[in-house]
C-alpha positions in Angstrom: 0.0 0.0 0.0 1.5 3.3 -0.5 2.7 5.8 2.1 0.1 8.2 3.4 0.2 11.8 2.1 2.6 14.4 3.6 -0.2 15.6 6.4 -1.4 19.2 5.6 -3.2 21.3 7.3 -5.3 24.4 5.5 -5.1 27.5 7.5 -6.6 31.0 7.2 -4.7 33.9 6.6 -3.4 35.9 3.9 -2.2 32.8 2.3 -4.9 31.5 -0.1 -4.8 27.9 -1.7 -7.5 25.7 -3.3 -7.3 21.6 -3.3 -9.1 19.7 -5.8 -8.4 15.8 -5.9 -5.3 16.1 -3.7 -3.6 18.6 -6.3 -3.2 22.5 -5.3 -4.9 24.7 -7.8 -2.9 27.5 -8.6 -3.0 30.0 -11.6 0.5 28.0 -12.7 -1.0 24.6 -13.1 -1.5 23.6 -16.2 -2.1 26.8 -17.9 0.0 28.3 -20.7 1.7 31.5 -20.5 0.1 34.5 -22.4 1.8 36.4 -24.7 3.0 39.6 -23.9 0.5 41.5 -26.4 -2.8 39.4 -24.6 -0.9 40.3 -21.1 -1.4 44.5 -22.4 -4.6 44.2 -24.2 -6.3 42.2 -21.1 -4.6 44.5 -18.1 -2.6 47.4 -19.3 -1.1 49.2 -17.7 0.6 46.5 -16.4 2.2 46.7 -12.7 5.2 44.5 -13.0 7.0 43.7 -9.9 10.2 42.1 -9.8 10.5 38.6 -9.0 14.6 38.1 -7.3 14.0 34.4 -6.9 11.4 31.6 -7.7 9.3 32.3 -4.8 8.5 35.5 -5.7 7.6 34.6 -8.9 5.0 32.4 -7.1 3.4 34.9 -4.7 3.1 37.0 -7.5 1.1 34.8 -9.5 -0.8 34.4 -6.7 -1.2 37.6 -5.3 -3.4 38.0 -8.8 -0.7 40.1 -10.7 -1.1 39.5 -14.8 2.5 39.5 -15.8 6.3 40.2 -13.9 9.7 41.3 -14.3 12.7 39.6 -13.8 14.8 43.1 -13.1 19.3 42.7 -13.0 18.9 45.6 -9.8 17.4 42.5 -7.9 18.6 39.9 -9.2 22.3 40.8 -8.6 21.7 41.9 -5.5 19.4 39.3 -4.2 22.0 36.6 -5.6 25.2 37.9 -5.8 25.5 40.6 -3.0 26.5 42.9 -5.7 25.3 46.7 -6.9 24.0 47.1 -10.1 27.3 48.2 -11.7 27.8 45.7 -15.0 29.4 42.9 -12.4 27.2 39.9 -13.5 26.5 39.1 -16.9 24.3 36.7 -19.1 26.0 33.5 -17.9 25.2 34.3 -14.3 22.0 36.3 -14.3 20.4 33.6 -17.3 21.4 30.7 -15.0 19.0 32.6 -12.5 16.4 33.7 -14.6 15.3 29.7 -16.0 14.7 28.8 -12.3 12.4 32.1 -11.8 10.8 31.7 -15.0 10.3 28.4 -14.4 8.0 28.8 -11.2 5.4 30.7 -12.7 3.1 30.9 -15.8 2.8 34.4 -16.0 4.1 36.3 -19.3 7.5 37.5 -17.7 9.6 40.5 -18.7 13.5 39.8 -18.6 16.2 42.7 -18.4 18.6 41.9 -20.7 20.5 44.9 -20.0 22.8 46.0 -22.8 23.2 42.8 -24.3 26.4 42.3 -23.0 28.6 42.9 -25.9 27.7 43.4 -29.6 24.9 42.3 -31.9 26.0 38.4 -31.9 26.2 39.0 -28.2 22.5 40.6 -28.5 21.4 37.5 -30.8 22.3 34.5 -28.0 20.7 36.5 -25.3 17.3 37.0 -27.3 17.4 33.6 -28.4 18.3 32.3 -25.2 15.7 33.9 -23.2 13.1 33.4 -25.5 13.7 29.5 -25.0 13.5 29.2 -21.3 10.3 31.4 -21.8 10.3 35.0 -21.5 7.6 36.8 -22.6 9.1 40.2 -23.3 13.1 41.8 -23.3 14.5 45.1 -23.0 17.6 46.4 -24.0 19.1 49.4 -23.0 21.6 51.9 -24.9 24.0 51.9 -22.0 28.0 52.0 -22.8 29.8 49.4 -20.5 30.3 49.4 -18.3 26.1 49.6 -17.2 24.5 50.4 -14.4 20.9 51.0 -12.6 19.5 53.2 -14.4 18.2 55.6 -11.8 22.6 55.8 -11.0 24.6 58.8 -11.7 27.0 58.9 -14.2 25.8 56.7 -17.0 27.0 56.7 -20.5 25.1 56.1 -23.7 26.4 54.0 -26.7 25.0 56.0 -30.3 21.5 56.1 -31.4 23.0 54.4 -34.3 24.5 51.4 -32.5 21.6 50.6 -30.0 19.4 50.4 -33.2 21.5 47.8 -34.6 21.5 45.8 -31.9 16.9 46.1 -31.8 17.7 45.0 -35.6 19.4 42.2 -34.5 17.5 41.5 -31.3 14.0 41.5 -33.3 15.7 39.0 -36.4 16.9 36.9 -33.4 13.5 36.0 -32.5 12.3 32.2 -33.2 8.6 33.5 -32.2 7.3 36.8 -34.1 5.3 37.1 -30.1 8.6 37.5 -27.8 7.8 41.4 -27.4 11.3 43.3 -27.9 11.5 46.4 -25.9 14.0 49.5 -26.1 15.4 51.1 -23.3 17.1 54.8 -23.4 19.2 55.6 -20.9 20.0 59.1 -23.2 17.7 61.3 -20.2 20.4 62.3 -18.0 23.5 62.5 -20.1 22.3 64.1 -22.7 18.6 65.6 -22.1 14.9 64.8 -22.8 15.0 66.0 -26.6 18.0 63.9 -27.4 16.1 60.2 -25.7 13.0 61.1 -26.7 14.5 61.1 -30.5 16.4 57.9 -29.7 12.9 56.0 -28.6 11.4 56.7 -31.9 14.9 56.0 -33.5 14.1 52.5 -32.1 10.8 52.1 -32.9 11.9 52.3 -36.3 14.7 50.3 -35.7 11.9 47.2 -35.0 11.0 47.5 -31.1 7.8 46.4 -30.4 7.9 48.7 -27.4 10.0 51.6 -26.0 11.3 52.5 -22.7 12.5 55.6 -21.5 14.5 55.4 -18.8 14.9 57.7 -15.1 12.8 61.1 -16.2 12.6 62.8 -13.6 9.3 64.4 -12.7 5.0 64.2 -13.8 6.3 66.9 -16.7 8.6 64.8 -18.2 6.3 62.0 -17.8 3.3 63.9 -19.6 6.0 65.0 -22.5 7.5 61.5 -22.9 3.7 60.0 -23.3 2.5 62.9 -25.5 5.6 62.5 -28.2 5.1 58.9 -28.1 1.6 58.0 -27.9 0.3 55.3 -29.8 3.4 53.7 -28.9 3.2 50.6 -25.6 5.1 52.7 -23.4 7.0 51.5 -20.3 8.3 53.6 -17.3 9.9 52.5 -14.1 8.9 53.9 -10.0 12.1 53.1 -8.2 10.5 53.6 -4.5 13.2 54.3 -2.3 15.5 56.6 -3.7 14.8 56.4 -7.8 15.0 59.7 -10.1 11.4 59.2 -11.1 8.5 60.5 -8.4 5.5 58.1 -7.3 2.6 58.5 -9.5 -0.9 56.5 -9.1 -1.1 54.0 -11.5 -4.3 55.3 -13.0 -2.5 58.4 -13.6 0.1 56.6 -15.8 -2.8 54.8 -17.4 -4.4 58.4 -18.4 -1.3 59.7 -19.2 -0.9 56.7 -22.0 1.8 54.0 -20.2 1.3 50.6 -20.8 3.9 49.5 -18.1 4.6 50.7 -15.6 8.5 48.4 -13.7 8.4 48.3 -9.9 12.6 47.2 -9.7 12.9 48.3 -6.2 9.1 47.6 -3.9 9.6 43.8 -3.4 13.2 44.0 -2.6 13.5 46.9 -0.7 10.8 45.8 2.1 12.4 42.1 1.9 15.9 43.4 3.1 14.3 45.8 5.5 12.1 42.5 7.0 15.1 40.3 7.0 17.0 42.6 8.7 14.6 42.5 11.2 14.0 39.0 11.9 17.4 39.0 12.6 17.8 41.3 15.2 14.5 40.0 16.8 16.6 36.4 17.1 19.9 38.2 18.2 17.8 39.7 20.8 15.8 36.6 21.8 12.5 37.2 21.0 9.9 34.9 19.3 8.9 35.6 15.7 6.5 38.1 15.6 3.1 35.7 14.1 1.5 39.0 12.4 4.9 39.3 10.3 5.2 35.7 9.0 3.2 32.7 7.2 3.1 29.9 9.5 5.0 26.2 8.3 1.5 25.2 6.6 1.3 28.0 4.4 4.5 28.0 3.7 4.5 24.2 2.5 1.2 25.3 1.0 2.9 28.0 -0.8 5.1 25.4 -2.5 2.0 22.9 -3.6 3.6 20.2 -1.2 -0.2 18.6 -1.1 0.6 18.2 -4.7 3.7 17.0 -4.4 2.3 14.5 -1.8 -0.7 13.5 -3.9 1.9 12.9 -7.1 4.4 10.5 -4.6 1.5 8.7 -3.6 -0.2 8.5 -7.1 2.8 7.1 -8.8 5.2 5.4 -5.9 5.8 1.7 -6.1 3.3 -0.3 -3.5 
């Protein structure tokens, strides 16, 4: 006979899960991932947290989010203790990425940062991400070495080149749906005018969508939708400390954006609760119960009934 199943016990909470013939329901099971264009049609503008780890590409999904981004600011950090400063690189950061991408059906946007190198360079990337999954990939015009793009002190490569490289990145594609996006990092170097001419450089150039990176207040916002409406338009909120103010989402939505990158929310208040925890245990105390999922949703978090239901299902009697 086989084993009983791992005991589980549902418990209330903020943690939500649904059972149905010992297998966890979640919005992952068995579903295929949208396309990026169904993701904007269905729920623009899209909110897209990033996901560090596989785990937060889960409770995103669950939390009821249509789509994520897999963002290098928290990745590299998250992973690598590192700042955003060109230190990791497609080996290291793709390696990370499959395992995120992996744990959720959601359409996924992946930084692909500059492409780390030339258009060949541009060509593995696209293609690479494209076959673990991704959804949608931006590249930005950066000149290495990169970094955040709410940092001082970046560098742009020429119009010229990064359009190449959205040449190359759009002829990479195996599917005609992996949404190519162009990033500008031209706004602080070398003002508004000068990126805003760049994004529709780009457009031209093949890019399904266009990015214009770290403007820096709700004027620049309003100009930057304006000269590129009609256009799916992407801007980022770094909370805590980014060159670009908070706006309400439906703002942005009236304003014309189509997607709207949160690099900074999920990460941010993750470090800040970690830190936490751990002074709470260097101190002695218990873990505060308001602040944390008990063991139950935890393991329910990771579908072990379904894991438990699949052992039993299959194992040897």
């Amino acid at each position: 006979m086989n084993a009983d199943p791992v005991p589980h016990t549902h418990t209330s909470g903020s943690v939500e899960s649904h059972t149905v013939s010992g297998t966890i329901e979640t919005q992952s099971a068995n579903q295929p991932r949208k396309t990026w264009r169904q993701a904007l049609q269905e729920s623009a503008p899209l909110l897209l947290p990033a996901a560090h780890d596989a785990l937060t590409a889960r409770l995103i999904e669950l939390a009821g989010y249509p789509a994520y981004q897999i963002g290098g600011f928290a990745l590299v950090g998250s992973h690598f203790a590192y700042p955003d400063i060109d230190l990791s690189h497609y080996g290291e950061n793709s390696a990370v990425a499959r395992d995120i991408i992996a744990a959720s059906s959601l359409p996924v946007l992946v930084d692909a940062d500059d492409g780390y190198g030339d258009v060949k360079n541009v060509t593995r990337v696209v293609q690479g991400y494209e076959a673990m999954g991704a959804s949608a990939i931006f590249l930005e015009d950066q000149l290495p070495p990169k970094r955040c793009g709410h940092m001082a002190g970046k560098r742009v490569v020429s119009a010229t080149t990064h359009a190449g490289k959205i040449r190359a990145a759009v002829a990479a594609r195996h599917n005609s749906e992996t949404f190519i996006i162009a990033r500008t990092d031209a706004r602080q170097p070398l003002g508004l005018d000068e990126a805003l001419r760049r994004a529709e450089l780009y457009v031209k150039a093949g890019a399904d969508g266009v990015y214009v990176e770290a403007l820096e207040n709700v004027h620049e916002l309003e100009v930057t939708a304006q000269a590129l409406r009609g256009l799916p338009l992407a801007t980022t909120i770094l909370e805590g400390g980014g060159a670009t103010p908070w706006v309400d989402p439906k703002q942005l939505k009236t304003l014309g954006y189509a997607m709207v990158l949160y690099p900074t929310t999920v990460i941010f208040t993750l470090t800040r609760a970690i830190q936490k925890a751990l002074d709470g245990l260097k101190a002695g105390r218990p873990m505060p119960g308001e602040d944390s999922v008990t063991f139950e949703q935890y393991e329910d978090l990771l579908r072990l009934p379904e894991w438990a239901h699949t052992e039993n299902k299959f194992m040897e009697s």
